[in-house]
N, C-alpha and C positions, 0 to 999 in steps of 0.2 A: 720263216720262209714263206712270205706272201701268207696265204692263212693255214702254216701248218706248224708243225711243232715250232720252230723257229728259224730263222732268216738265215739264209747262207753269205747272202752277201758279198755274191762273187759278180764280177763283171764278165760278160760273151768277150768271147776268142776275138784276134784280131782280123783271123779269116774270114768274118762273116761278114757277107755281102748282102746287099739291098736284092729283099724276094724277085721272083720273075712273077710272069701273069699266071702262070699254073699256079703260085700258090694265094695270093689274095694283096691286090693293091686299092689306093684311097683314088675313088673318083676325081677328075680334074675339080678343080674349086667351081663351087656351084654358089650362087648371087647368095648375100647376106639374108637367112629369112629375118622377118619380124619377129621381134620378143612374145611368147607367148603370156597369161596370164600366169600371177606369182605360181599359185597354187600347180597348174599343168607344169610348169617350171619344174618345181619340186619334184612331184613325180616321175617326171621323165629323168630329170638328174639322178635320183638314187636307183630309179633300174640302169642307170650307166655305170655307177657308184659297185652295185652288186656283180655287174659284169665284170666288171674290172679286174676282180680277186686284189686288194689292192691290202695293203697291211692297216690294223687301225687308225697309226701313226697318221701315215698318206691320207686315208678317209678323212679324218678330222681339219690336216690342213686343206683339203681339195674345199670343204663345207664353208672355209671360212671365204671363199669366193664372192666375188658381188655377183650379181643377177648375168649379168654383162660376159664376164668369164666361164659360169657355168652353163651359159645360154651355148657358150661357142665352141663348149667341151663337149656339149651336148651333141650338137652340128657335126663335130666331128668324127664324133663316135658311131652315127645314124649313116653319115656319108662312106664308112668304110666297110666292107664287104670281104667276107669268107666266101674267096673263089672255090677253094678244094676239103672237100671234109677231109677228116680222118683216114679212112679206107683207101682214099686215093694213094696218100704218105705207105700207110702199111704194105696196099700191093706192089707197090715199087719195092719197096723194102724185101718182098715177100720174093718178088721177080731174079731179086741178084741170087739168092739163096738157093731158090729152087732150079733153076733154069741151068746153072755150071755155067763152064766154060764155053768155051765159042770163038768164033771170031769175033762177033758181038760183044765180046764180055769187054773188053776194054772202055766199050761206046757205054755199056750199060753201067759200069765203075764210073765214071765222068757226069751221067743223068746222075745215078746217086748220092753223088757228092754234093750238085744241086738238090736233090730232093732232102737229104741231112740238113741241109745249111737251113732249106724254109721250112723243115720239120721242126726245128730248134725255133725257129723267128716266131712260128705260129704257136707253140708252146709256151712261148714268154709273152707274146702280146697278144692274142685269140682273149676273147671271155673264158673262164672258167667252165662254162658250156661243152665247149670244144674241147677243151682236154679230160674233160670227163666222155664224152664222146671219146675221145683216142685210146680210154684206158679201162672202157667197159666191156664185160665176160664178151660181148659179139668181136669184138674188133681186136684185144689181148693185143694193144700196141707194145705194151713192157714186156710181154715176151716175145714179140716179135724185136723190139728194139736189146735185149738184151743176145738174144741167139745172133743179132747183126755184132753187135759187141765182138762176142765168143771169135766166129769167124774170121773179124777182122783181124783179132789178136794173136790167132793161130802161130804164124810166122812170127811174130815177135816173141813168141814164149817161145818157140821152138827154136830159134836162131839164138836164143838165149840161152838154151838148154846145147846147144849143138857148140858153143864158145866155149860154156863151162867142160865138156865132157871131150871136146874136139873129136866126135864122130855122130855118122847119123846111123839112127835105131827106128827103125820103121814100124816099130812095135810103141814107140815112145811115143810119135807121129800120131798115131789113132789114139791112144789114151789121150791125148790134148784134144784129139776131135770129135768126144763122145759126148760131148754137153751139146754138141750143135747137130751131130746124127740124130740123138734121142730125145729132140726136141719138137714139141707140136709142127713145127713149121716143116721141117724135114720129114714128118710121119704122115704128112698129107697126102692124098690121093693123087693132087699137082704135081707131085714132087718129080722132076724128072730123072735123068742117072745120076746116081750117086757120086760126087768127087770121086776120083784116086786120089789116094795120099798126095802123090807129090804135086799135081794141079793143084788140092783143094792148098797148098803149102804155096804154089805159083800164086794165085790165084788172091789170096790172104797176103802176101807180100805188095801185092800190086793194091789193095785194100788201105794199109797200113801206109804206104807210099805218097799215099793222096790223102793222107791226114783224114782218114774214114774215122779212126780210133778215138781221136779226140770230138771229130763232131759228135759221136755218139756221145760221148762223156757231157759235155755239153748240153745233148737234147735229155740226159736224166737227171740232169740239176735241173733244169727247167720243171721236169716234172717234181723232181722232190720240193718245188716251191709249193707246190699244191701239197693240202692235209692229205688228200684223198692219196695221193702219186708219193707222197712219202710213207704211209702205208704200205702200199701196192707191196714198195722196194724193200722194206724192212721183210714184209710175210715172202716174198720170192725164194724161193729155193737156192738157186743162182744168181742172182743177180750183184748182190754183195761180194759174191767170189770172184765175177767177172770184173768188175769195178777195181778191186785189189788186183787181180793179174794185169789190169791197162799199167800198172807202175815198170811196168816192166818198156813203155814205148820212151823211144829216146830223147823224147822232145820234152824238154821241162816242164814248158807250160801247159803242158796234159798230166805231168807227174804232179802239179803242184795243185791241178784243178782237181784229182783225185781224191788227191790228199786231204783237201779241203770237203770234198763229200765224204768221205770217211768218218771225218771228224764232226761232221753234222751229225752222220750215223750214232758216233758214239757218245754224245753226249746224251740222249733220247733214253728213257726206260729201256734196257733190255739190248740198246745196241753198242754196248760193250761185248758181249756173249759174242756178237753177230759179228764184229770186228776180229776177236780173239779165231772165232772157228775161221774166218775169211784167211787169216794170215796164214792158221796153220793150213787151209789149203795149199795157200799159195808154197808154203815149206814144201808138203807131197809134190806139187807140179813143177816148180822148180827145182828143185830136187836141192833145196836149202840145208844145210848142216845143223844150221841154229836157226832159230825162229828172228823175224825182221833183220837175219845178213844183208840181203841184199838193199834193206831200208838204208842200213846205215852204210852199204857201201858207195848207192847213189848219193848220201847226203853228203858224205867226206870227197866224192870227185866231180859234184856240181856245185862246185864251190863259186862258181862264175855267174851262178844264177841266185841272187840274191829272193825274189818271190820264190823259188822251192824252198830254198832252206828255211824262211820263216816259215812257207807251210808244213813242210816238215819235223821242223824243233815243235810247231803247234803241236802236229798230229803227234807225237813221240811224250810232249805234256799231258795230253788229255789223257792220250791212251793208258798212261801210267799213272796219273796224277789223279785220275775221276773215277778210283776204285774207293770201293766204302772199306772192302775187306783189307786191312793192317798187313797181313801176312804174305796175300797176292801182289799190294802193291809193291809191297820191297820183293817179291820174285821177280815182278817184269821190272825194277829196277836194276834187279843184279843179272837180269838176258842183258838189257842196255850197257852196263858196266861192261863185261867179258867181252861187248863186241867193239869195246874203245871211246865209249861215247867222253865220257870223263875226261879223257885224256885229249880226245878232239874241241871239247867246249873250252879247254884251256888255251889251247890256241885261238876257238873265235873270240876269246875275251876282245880284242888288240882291235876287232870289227867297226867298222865307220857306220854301217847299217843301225840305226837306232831302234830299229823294227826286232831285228834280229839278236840286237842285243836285250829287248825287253822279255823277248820268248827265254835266250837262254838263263836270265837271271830268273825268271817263272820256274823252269826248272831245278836249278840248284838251291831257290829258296824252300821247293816241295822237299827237297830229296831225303831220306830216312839215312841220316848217323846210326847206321847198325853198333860202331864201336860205343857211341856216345847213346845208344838203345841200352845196352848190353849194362854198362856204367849206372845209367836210372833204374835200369834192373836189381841190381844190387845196391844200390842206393834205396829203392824203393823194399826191399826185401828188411834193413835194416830199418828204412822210417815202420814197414810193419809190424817189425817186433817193437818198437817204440813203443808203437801206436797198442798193441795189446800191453802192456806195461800201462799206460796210461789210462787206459778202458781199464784195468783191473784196481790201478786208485782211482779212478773216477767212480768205479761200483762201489769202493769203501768210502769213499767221503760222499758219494749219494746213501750210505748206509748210516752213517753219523750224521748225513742232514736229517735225515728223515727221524732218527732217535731226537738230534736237538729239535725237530721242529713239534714233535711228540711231548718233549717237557717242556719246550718254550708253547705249547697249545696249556697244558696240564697249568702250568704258574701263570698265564693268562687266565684261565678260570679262575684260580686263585685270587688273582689279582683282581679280577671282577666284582667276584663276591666282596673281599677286604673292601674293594670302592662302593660297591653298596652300603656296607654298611659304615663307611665313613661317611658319606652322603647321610644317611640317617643320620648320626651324630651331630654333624654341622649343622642340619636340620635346630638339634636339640639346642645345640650349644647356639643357634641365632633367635631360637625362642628365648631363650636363657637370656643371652644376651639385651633384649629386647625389653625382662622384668627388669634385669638391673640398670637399664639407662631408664628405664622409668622410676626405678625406688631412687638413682642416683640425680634423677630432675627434681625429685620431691625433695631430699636431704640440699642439695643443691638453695629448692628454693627457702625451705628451714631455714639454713646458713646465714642468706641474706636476709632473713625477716631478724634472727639472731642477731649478726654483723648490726642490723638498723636500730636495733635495739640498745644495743652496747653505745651504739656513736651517740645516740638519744641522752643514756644513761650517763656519760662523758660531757656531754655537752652540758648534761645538769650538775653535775659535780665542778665543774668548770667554773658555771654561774655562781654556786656557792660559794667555791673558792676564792670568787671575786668581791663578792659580797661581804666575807667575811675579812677581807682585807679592806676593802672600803670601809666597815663598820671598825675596826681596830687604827685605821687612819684616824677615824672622826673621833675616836673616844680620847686618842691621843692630843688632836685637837683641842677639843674641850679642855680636859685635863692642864693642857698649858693654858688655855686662858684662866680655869680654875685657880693655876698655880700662879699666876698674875693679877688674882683676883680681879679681871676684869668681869668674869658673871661669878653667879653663884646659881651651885644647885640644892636643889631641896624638892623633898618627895612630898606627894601632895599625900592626902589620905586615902585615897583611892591606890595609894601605891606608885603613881605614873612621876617623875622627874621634872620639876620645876626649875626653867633657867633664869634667872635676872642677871640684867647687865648692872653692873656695880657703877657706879658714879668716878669719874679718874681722878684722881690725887694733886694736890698742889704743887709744880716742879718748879725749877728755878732755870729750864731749857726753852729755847723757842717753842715748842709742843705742849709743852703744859699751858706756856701762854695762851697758846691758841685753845688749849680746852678749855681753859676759863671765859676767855672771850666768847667764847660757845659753850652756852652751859647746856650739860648734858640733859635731854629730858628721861625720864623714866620709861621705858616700856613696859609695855606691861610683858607680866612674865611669862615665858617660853615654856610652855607644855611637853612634854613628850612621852607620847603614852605609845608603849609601853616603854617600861623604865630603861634606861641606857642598856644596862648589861643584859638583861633580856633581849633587844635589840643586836647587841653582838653576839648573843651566842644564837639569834632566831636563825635556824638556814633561807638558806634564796628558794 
């Protein structure tokens, strides 16, 4: 809400018309000035910026302006003019109050309704300035605007109380009209005769007639846009209470602009309270049976007004819906329930309004299944004896982790140690190891100096064996020529074997022929030292 708690976001009434000169109009258009320098630019733009009261959102887009646009907001803002402060608004205000009836009163009803309509305009478009002016301890516009309230609304609560009861109690009359008798404005020195009852009931009808009730409603949403004026309204004594009793004028779009302050009320810290106590006044002075009767009996027979009823299903969601407390929220669900709500949301199901249809499913998606409450209840009652069952074997198997992780620590150490002292071992057994592949390189190289030895020793026995078959070939040799006496042997005296070739014999064959014809000559004798059989049996 402009810079206060939050944004109401309601649009002015359709009745409101363009100010007169008593309250403040824009000079006729004065010649284009020249751009001033960036920087003066700037300057002057955020003192217009700060006037404004404008929300961060707006601020931010307004900045993204070129030079060109903020120059002519600028213009604009410097060209327009606050004809009438504050004070002017309240002593009019102050005049209907104080002064009573008249012949005049009628002429004075008619200024008022202009002076409401540019009280509201100046409220919503004035600086920030000026409605701090309108709402500071000298001037107490909110209670001066709040006692105009009271007044107006007199006749409408009491025509309402005079339907319900079908008679008039003149006792009932002044209890509706002790908030605006016992009021700063009414206890002033000014103040002239007092209403009678039934004028100040003339008098409040004629008020209410001219749609005074709603423009009031109107000029304190304007203030609750401001932080300061939503304050104000929240700490008032009354003013929350008069607010609730406007529900009671016949015109929708006051019931539904209400509504919608209400519900700003009660979303804010602390203005639940403020709402809850507001209603049950409203029960005392209407003299209600059950707490929001009459809420829900305007909602079920303005059925034709599509904007109340969504502000209404609203105000009926928060009101119920934006409790923290479990307990209270399902009581003011079951006040709604007894007074038919349930039974009437079934019927708007069938509703063309989209608007209204997203309020009442927001409703019925909050709403508390007391039977299916009840049901978890006892569901939950049974998961909790589970739940202790389980908590008491989860404390015995946390009881046997803690034993196994006690021996499984205990046979870790164990096992430590045992690995130390394998580690040592391995240790021993890779020195160990390390003599026997040395003693086994040495035996190793033994073997093969051995093996080289043997093949040596083989290779010699080989040669002999060759030799002494060569030497048993030759002796066999000789031998046949011996036995052919082609040589002859004889030992010399030294011992050593003397060969001569024998001379060959006379044959009667071609070969003999031919040895004769070739006479054989002598060699000389063939030595062989040493003697044959020595020579066969000599090894190689």
């Amino acid at each position: 809400m402009g810079n206060a708690a939050g944004s109401l976001d309601m649009s002015p009434g359709r009745d409101v018309k363009r100010p007169l000169s008593t309250y403040g109009q824009k000079q006729p258009p004065a010649p284009k000035l020249p751009l001033p320098p960036e920087d003066e630019l700037e300057e002057r733009f955020t003192m217009v910026l700060n006037s404004m009261n404008l929300p961060p959102d707006k601020v931010k887009l307004l900045c993204q302006y070129d030079n060109e646009k903020k120059w002519e907001l600028v213009c604009d803002q410097e060209r327009f003019q606050v004809k009438n402060p504050p004070s002017e608004y309240i002593q009019k205000l102050k005049s209907v109050l104080e002064q009573g009836g008249g012949r005049k009163f009628k002429r004075r009803v008619q200024e008022s309704t202009q002076v409401l309509r540019e009280l509201e305009i100046s409220l919503r478009t004035n600086h920030i300035g000026w409605a701090e002016e309108f709402l500071n301890e000298e001037n107490k516009g909110l209670d001066v605007l709040v006692d105009y309230l009271s007044f107006a609304q007199r006749a409408v609560t009491h025509d309402t109380d005079s339907s319900d009861n079908g008679s008039f109690e003149e006792k009932s009359v002044e209890d509706l009209t002790t908030s605006a008798t016992n009021s700063p404005t009414h206890n002033s020195p000014r103040s002239g005769r007092p209403f009678t009852t039934r004028k100040a009931l003339r008098y409040s009808r004629l008020l209410s007639q001219k749609n005074h009730l709603h423009l009031c409603i109107m000029c304190l949403r304007a203030i609750m846009n401001y932080q300061l004026g939503f304050n104000q309204v929240m700490a008032h004594p009354n003013c929350v209470n008069e607010i609730t009793l406007s529900l009671n004028n016949k015109n929708a779009r006051t019931k539904a602009l209400v509504l919608e302050l209400l519900a700003a009320v009660c979303l804010v810290r602390g203005g639940h309270e403020i709402i809850i106590a507001a209603f049950n006044n409203f029960k005392d002075v209407c003299g209600e049976k059950d707490r929001f009767e009459k809420l829900m009996e305007y909602f079920r027979n303005d059925d034709n007004n599509i904007d109340f009823m969504v502000a209404c299903m609203q105000f009926i969601n928060i009101v119920v819906h934006s409790v923290e407390n479990m307990n209270f929220r399902v009581y003011l669900q079951y006040e709604f329930t007894q007074l038919g709500i349930d039974s009437y949301l079934e019927k708007l199901t069938v509703t063309e309004s989209e608007r209204l249809q997203v309020q009442i499913q927001a409703y019925l998606d909050n709403v508390f299944d007391i039977g299916a409450m009840l049901e978890d209840a006892e569901a939950k009652n049974t998961i909790m004896e589970h739940l202790e069952e389980l908590q008491e074997q989860n404390a015995q198997l946390n009881n046997r982790l803690q034993q196994c992780e006690s021996e499984a620590v205990e046979k870790t150490s164990e096992l430590e140690k045992q690995l130390i002292q394998s580690r040592k071992e391995v240790e021993l057994l890779k020195d160990s190891v390390k003599e026997t592949q040395a003693q086994l390189a040495q035996l190793q190289q033994k073997e093969k100096e051995r093996e080289t030895h043997i093949e040596k020793e083989q290779e010699r026995e080989r040669d002999r064996q060759r030799s002494a078959k060569a030497l048993t070939e030759l002796e066999k040799m000789v031998q046949v020529l011996v036995d052919r006496g082609l040589i002859r042997m004889d030992r010399s005296e030294s011992g050593s074997l003397e060969l001569h070739i024998m001379p060959a014999a006379n044959t009667t064959d071609n070969s003999t022929t031919e040895i004769k014809a070739s006479p054989v000559t002598q060699s000389p004798p063939l030595l062989l030292s040493p003697p044959l059989h020595h020579l066969l049996l000599r090894p190689l």
